[in-house]
C-alpha positions in Angstrom: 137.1 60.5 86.1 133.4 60.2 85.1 132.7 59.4 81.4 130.7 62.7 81.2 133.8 64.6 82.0 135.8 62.8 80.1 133.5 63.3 76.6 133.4 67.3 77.5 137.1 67.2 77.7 138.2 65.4 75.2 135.7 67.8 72.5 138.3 70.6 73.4 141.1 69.0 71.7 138.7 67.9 68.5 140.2 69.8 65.4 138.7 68.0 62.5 137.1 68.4 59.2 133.6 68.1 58.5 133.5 65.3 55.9 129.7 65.3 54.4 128.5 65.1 58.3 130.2 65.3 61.5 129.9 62.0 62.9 131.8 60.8 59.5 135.2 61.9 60.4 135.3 60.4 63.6 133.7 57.3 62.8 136.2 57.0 60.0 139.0 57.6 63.0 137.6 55.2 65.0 137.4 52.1 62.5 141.8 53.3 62.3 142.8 53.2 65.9 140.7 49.8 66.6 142.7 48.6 63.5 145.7 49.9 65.3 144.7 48.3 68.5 144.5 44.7 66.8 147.6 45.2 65.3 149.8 46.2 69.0 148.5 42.9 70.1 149.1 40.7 66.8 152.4 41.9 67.8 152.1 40.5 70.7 151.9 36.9 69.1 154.2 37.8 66.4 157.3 39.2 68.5 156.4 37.8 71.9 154.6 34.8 71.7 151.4 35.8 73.1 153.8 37.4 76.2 152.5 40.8 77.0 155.5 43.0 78.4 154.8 46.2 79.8 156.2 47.7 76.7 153.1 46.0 74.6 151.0 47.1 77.8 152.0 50.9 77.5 151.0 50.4 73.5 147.7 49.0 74.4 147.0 51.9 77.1 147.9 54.7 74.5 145.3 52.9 71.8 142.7 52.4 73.5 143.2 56.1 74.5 142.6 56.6 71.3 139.7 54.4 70.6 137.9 56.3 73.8 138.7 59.6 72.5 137.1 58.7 69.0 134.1 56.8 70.5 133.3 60.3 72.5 133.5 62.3 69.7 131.2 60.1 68.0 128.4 59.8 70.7 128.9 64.0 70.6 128.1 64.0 67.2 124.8 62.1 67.8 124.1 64.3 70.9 124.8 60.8 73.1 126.1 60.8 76.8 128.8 58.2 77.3 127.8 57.9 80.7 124.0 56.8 79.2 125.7 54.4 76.3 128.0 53.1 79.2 124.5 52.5 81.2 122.4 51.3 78.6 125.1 48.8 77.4 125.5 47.4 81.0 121.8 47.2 81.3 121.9 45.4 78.0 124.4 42.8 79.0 122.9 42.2 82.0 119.4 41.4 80.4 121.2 38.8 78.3 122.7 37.4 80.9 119.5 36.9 83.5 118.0 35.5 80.2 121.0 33.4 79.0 121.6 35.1 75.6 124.9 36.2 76.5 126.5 34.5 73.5 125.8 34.0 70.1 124.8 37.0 68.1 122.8 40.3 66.9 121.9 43.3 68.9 118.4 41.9 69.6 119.0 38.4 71.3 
């Protein structure tokens, strides 16, 4: 599936409120499921000891579902293409790469 069909997809099953401005809501949704995420795999450590079953693996898959659908709706709100913020943050990495600023931090390095 190509992240373009994907974002026009997923904005059939978005039902939600308009809180202020439309990228709110789903901002709000995101910050929750990538709290959700973090906690399937505290779990991990917690219950497993850092052993991901394919229980924990099927939890993951369903979050990050989650986070994808919310970080579509969001780049809909701001009239963004996931298929250009896919591009643009490959082309991004790369730079810093070829230039050796992979690490460390802030969005201009």
């Amino acid at each position: 599936m190509r992240f373009d069909d994907y974002q026009k997809k997923s904005r059939e099953t978005a039902d939600y409120p308009k809180v202020t401005r439309g990228f709110v809501y789903p901002i709000i949704g995101l910050a929750g499921e990538t709290g959700e995420l973090l906690n399937k795999v505290q779990k991990i450590f917690r219950d497993d000891k850092g052993r991901v079953t394919s229980q924990k693996k099927e939890e993951i898959t369903k979050e990050l579902g989650d986070v994808l659908w919310y970080v579509a709706q969001v780049a809909t709100e701001f009239g963004l293409s996931l298929k250009d913020v896919a591009q643009d943050n490959l082309k991004k990495l790369a730079s810093r790469k070829k230039r050796g600023h992979i690490h460390g931090s802030g969005d201009d390095r």
